[in-house]
C-alpha positions as a LaTeX table, in Angstrom:
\begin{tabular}{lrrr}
\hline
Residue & $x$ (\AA) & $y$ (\AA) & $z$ (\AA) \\
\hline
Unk1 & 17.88 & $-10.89$ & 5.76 \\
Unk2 & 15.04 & $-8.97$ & 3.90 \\
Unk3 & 16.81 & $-5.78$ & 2.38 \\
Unk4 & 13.78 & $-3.79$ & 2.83 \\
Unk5 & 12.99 & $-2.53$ & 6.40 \\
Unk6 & 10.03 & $-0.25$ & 5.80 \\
Unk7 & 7.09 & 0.86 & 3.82 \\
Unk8 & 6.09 & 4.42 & 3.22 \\
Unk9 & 2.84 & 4.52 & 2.22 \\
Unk10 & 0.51 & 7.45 & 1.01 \\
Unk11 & $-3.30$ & 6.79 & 0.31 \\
Unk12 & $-5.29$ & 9.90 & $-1.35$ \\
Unk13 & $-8.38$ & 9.71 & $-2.50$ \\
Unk14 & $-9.50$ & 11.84 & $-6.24$ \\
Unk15 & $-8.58$ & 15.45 & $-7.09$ \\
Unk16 & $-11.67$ & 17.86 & $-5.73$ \\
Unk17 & $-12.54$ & 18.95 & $-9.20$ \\
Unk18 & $-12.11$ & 15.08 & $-10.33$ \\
Unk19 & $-9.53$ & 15.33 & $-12.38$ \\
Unk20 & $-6.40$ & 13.36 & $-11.46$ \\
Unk21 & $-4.48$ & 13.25 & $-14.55$ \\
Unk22 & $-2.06$ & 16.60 & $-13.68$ \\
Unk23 & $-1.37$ & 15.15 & $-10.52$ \\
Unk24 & $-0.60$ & 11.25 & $-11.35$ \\
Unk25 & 1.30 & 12.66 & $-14.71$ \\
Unk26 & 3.65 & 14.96 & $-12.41$ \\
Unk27 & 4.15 & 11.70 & $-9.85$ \\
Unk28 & 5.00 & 9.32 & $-11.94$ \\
Unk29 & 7.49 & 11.46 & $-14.67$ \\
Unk30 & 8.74 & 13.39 & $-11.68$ \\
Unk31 & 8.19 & 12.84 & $-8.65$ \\
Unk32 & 8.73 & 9.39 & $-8.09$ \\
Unk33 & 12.00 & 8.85 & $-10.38$ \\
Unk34 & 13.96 & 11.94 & $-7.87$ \\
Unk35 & 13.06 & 9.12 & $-5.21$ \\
Unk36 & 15.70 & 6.82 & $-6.41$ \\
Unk37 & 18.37 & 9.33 & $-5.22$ \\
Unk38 & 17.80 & 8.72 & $-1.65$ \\
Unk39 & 20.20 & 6.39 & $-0.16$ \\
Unk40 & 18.31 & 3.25 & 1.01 \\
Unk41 & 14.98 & 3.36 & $-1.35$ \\
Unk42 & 14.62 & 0.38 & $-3.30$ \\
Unk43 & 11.53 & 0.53 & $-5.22$ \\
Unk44 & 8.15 & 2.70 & $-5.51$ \\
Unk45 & 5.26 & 1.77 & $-6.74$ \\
Unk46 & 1.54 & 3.39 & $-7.87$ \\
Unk47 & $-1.83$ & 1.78 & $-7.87$ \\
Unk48 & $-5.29$ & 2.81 & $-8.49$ \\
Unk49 & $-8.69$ & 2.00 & $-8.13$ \\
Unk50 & $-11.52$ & 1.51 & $-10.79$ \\
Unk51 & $-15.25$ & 1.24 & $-10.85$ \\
Unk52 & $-14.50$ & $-2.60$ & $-11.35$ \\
Unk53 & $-11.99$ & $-2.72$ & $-8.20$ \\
Unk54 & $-14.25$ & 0.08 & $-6.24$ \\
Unk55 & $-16.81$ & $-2.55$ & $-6.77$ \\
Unk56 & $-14.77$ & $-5.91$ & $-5.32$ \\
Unk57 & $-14.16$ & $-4.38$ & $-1.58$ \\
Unk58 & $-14.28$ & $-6.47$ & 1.44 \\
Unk59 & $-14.42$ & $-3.05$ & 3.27 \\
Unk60 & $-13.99$ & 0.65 & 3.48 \\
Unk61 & $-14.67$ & 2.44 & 6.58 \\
Unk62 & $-15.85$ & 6.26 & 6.57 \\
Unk63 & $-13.15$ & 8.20 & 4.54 \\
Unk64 & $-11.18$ & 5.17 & 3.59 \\
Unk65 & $-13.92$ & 4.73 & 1.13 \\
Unk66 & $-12.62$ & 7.82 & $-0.76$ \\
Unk67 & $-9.25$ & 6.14 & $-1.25$ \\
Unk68 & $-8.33$ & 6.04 & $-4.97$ \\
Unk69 & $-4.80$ & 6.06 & $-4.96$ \\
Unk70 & $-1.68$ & 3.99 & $-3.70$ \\
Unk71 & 1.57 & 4.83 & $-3.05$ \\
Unk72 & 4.58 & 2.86 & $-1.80$ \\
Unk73 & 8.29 & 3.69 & $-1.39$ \\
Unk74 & 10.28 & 0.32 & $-0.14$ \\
Unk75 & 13.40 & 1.54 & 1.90 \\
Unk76 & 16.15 & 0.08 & 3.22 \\
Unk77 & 19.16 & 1.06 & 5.48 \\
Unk78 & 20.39 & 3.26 & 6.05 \\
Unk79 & 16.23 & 3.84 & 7.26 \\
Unk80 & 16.41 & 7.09 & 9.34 \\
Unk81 & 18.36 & 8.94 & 6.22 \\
Unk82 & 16.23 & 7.51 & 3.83 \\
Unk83 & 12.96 & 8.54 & 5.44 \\
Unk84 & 14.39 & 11.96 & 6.47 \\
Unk85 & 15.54 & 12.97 & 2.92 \\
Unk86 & 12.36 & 11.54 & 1.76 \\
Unk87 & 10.50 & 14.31 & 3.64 \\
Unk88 & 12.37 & 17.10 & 2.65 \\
Unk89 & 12.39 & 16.17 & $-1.00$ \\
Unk90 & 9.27 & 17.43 & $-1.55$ \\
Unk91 & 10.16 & 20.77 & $-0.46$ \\
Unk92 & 13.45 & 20.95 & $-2.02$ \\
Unk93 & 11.82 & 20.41 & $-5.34$ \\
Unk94 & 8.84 & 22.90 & $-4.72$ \\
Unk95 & 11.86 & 25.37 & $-4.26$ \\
Unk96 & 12.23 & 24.78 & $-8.20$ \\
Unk97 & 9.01 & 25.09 & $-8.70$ \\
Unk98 & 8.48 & 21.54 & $-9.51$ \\
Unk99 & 6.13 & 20.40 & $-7.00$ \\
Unk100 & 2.39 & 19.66 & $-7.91$ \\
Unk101 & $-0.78$ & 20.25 & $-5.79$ \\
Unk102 & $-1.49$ & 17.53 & $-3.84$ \\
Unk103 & $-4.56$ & 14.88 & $-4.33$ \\
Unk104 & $-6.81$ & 14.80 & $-0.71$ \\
Unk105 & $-4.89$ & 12.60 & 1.73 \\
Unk106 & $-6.08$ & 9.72 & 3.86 \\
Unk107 & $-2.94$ & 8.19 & 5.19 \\
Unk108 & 0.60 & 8.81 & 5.10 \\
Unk109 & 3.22 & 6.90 & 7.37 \\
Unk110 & 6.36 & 4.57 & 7.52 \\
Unk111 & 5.53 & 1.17 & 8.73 \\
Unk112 & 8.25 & $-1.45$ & 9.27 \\
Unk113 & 8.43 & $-4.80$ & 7.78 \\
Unk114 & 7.02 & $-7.74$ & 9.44 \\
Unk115 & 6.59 & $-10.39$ & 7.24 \\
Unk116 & 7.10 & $-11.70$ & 3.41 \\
Unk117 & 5.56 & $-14.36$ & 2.11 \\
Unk118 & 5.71 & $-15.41$ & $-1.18$ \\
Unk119 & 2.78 & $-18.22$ & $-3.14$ \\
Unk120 & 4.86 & $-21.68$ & $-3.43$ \\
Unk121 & 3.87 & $-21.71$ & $-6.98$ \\
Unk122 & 5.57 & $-18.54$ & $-7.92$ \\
Unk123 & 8.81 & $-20.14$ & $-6.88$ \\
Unk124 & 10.92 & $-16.93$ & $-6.06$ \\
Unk125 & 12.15 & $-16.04$ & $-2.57$ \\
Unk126 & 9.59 & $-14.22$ & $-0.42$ \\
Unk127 & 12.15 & $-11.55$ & 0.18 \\
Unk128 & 11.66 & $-10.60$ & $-3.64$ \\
Unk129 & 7.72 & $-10.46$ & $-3.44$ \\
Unk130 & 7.37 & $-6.74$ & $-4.76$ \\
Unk131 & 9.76 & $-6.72$ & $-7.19$ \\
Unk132 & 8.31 & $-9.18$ & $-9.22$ \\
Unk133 & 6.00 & $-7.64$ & $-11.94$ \\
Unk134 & 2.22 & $-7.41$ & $-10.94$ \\
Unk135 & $-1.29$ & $-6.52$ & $-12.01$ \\
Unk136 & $-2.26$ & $-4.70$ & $-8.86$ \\
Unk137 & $-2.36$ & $-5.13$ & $-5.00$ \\
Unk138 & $-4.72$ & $-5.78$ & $-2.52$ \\
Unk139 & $-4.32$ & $-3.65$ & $-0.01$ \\
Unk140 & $-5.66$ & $-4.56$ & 3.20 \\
Unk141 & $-5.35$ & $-1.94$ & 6.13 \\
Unk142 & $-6.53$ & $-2.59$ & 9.90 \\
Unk143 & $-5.84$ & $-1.02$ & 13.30 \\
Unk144 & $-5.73$ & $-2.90$ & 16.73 \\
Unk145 & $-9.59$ & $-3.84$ & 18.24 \\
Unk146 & $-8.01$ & $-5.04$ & 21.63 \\
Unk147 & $-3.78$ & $-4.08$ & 22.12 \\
Unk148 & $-4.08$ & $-7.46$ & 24.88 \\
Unk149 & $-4.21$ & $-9.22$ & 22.16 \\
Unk150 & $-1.67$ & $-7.56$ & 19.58 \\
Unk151 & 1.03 & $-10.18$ & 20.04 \\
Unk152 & $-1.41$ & $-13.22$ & 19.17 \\
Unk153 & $-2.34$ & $-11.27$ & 15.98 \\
Unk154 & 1.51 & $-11.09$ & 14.81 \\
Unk155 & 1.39 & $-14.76$ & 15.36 \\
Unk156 & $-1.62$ & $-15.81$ & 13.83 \\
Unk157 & $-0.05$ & $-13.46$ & 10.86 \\
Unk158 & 2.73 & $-15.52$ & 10.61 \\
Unk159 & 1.37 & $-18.87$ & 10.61 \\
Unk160 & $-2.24$ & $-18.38$ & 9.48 \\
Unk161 & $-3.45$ & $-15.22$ & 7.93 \\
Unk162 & $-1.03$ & $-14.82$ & 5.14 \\
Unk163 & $-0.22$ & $-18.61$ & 4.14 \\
Unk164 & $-3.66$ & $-18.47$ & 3.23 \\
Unk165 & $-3.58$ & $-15.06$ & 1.53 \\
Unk166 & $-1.10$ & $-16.19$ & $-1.10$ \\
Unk167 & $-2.78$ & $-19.59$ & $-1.35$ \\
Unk168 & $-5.72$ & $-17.76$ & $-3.01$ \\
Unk169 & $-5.87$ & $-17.49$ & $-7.23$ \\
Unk170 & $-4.15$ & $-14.36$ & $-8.23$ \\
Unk171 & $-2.01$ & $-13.69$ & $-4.87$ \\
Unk172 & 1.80 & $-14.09$ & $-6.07$ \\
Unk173 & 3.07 & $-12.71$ & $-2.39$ \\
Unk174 & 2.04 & $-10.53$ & 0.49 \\
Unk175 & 3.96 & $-8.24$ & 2.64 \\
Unk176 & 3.06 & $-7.28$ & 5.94 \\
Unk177 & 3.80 & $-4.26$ & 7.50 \\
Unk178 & 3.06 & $-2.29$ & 11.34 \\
Unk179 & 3.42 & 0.56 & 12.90 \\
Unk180 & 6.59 & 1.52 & 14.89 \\
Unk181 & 7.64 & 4.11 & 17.53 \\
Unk182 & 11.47 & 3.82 & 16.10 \\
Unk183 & 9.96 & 5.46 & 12.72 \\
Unk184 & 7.18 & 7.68 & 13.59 \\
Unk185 & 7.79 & 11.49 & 12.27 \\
Unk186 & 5.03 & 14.14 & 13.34 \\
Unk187 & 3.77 & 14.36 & 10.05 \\
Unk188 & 2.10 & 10.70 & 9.65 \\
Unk189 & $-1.24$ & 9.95 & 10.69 \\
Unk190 & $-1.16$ & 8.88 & 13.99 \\
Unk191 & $-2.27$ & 6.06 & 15.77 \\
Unk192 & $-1.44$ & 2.34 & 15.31 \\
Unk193 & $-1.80$ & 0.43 & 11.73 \\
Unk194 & $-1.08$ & $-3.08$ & 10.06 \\
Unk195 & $-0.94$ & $-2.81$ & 6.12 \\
Unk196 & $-0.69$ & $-6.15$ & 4.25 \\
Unk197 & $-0.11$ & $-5.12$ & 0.55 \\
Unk198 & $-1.09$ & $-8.81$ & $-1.53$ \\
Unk199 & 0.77 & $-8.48$ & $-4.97$ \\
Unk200 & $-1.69$ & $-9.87$ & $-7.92$ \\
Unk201 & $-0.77$ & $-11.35$ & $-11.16$ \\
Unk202 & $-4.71$ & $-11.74$ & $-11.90$ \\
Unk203 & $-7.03$ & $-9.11$ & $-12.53$ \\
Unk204 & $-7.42$ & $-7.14$ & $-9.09$ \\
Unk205 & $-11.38$ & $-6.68$ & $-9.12$ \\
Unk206 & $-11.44$ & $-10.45$ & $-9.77$ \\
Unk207 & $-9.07$ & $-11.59$ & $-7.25$ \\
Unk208 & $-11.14$ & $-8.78$ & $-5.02$ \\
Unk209 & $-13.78$ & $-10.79$ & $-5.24$ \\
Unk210 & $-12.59$ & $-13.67$ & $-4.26$ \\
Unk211 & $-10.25$ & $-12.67$ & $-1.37$ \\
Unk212 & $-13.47$ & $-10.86$ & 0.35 \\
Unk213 & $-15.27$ & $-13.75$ & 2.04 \\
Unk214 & $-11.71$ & $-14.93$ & 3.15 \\
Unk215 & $-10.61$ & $-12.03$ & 4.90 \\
Unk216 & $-14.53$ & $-11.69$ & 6.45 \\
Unk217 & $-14.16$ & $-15.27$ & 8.01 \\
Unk218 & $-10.11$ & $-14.16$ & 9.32 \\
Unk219 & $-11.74$ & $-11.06$ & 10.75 \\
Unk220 & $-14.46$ & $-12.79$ & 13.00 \\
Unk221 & $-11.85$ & $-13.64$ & 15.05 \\
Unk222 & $-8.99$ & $-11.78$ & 14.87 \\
Unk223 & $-8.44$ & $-8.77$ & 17.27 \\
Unk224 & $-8.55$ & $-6.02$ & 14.74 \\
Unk225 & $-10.91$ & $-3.40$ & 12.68 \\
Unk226 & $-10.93$ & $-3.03$ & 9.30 \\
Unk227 & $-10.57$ & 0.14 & 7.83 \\
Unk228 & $-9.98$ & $-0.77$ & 3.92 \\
Unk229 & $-9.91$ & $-3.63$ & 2.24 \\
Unk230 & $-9.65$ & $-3.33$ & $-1.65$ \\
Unk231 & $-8.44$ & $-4.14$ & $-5.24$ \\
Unk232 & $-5.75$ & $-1.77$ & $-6.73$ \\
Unk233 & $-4.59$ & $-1.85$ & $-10.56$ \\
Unk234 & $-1.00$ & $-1.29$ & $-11.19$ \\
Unk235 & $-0.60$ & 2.59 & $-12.76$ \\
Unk236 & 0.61 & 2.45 & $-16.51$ \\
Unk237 & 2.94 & 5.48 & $-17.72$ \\
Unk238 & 0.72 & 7.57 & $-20.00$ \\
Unk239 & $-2.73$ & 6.03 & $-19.00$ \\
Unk240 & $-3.38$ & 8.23 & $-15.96$ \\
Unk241 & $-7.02$ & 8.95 & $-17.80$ \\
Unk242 & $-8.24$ & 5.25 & $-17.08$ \\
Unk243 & $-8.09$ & 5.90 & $-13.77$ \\
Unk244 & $-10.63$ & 8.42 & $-13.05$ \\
Unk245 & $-13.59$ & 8.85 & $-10.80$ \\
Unk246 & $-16.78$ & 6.72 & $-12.57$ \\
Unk247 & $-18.97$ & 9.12 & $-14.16$ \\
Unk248 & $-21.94$ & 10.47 & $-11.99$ \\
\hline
\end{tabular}
C-alpha cells in the first residue's frame, strides 16, 4: 500500500515585476522546511521552467502558458489533518511576520493518488517513484472532454498511457493523480483535473521534446483536454536567479 494518498499541488506563473528570486528564496529556506511538521507530509518538491523547457511544450492552454513554477507536497494519513494544518500554516506564520508575497497563481488543489508506475530499468518499487533523486518533471495536466467516458480513461491510464510514459528516455516513474470530492476545500480551483507528474533523470527540455509527439498521438483519442503539458527543472538551493523570465 502506497504511503502517499494525495498531491497538493500549486502552479504560479512569474512575479509581476519579474523578479522571482525573493519569493523562491523565502519558499525554499522557509516555507517549505515548516511543512515537514505536519503530521502525514512526506516530501515537497519545487520545479521551474526555462527558456529551454518553455520551449519543449506539448501544450499550454490560455493562462497555463504563464505557468513557471511547480509545487508539490506528498501527504499521507492521517490526510484530512495534514491538508487542514497545511492551510492554516500559511497564516500562522504570516502572524510572525514570516510570510512572503505570493507569485500569480494558476492552480492550487489536493488531488488523490491514482497510480505509480515506476520505468523497469530503474529497478525500484513504483511506490518510491518521487523520492528518488531527479532532474525535473513533466508535468502533464488535463481535465475531462466527455465525464461518459471518465472511467475508460482511468483504465486506459492504467494499462496504456503511463507504461508508455516511463518507457520513454529520461522518464524514471510517473504518478498519476485526480480530483476528489473527499478532499476538496473551498479554496482550490474548482472543477475536475488529472495531473500526471513524469519524474526525469535526463535533461527536462530534452525529454520535453521527445515526450510531445507521444502524448499528441495518446490525446487523439483519449476523452480529455489538455491544459499544460511541459518540462520542469528541479529548483537548486541558492540558484533561484537561473530561473527567471527570458529576457524581452
Amino acid at each position: 500500500m502506497n504511503k502517499i494518498k494525495i498531491g497538493v499541488f500549486s502552479l504560479s506563473h512569474h512575479a509581476s515585476d519579474g523578479d522571482d528570486r525573493p519569493y523562491l528564496e523565502w519558499h525554499q529556506l522557509d516555507h517549505m522546511p515548516e511543512q515537514y511538521l505536519l503530521p502525514g507530509l512526506l516530501l515537497g518538491q519545487r520545479w521551474a521552467t526555462t527558456p529551454a523547457c518553455s520551449a519543449s511544450r506539448a501544450a499550454e492552454v490560455d493562462d497555463w502558458a504563464k505557468v513557471a513554477n511547480v509545487v508539490c507536497y506528498l501527504m499521507g494519513n492521517p490526510v484530512d489533518e495534514t491538508l487542514d494544518e497545511f492551510l492554516t500554516l500559511g497564516r500562522s506564520l504570516a502572524e510572525m511576520g514570516r510570510f512572503s508575497r505570493s507569485l500569480p497563481s494558476q492552480f492550487l488543489a489536493g488531488l488523490r493518488l491514482l497510480l505509480a508506475q515506476a520505468a523497469p530499468r530503474v529497478l525500484i518499487s513504483d511506490d518510491v517513484v518521487p523520492f528518488r533523486p531527479n532532474k525535473g518533471i513533466y508535468l502533464i495536466v488535463e481535465e475531462s472532454a466527455d465525464p461518459d467516458r471518465q472511467d475508460e480513461h482511468l483504465q486506459r491510464m492504467h494499462t496504456d498511457v503511463l507504461p508508455e510514459l516511463v518507457s520513454q528516455p529520461g522518464v524514471a516513474g510517473a504518478l498519476s493523480f485526480g480530483t476528489s470530492p473527499a478532499i476538496r476545500r473551498p479554496t482550490f480551483t474548482p472543477g475536475a483535473f488529472w495531473i500526471t507528474a513524469c519524474y526525469l533523470d535526463e535533461d527536462p527540455a530534452t525529454v520535453g521534446a521527445g515526450l510531445a509527439p507521444v502524448l499528441e498521438r495518446i490525446w487523439k483519442t483519449s476523452p480529455v483536454r489538455p491544459l499544460l503539458a511541459a518540462p520542469f527543472e528541479s529548483m537548486m538551493i541558492w540558484d533561484w536567479e537561473r530561473f527567471g523570465p527570458a529576457p524581452g
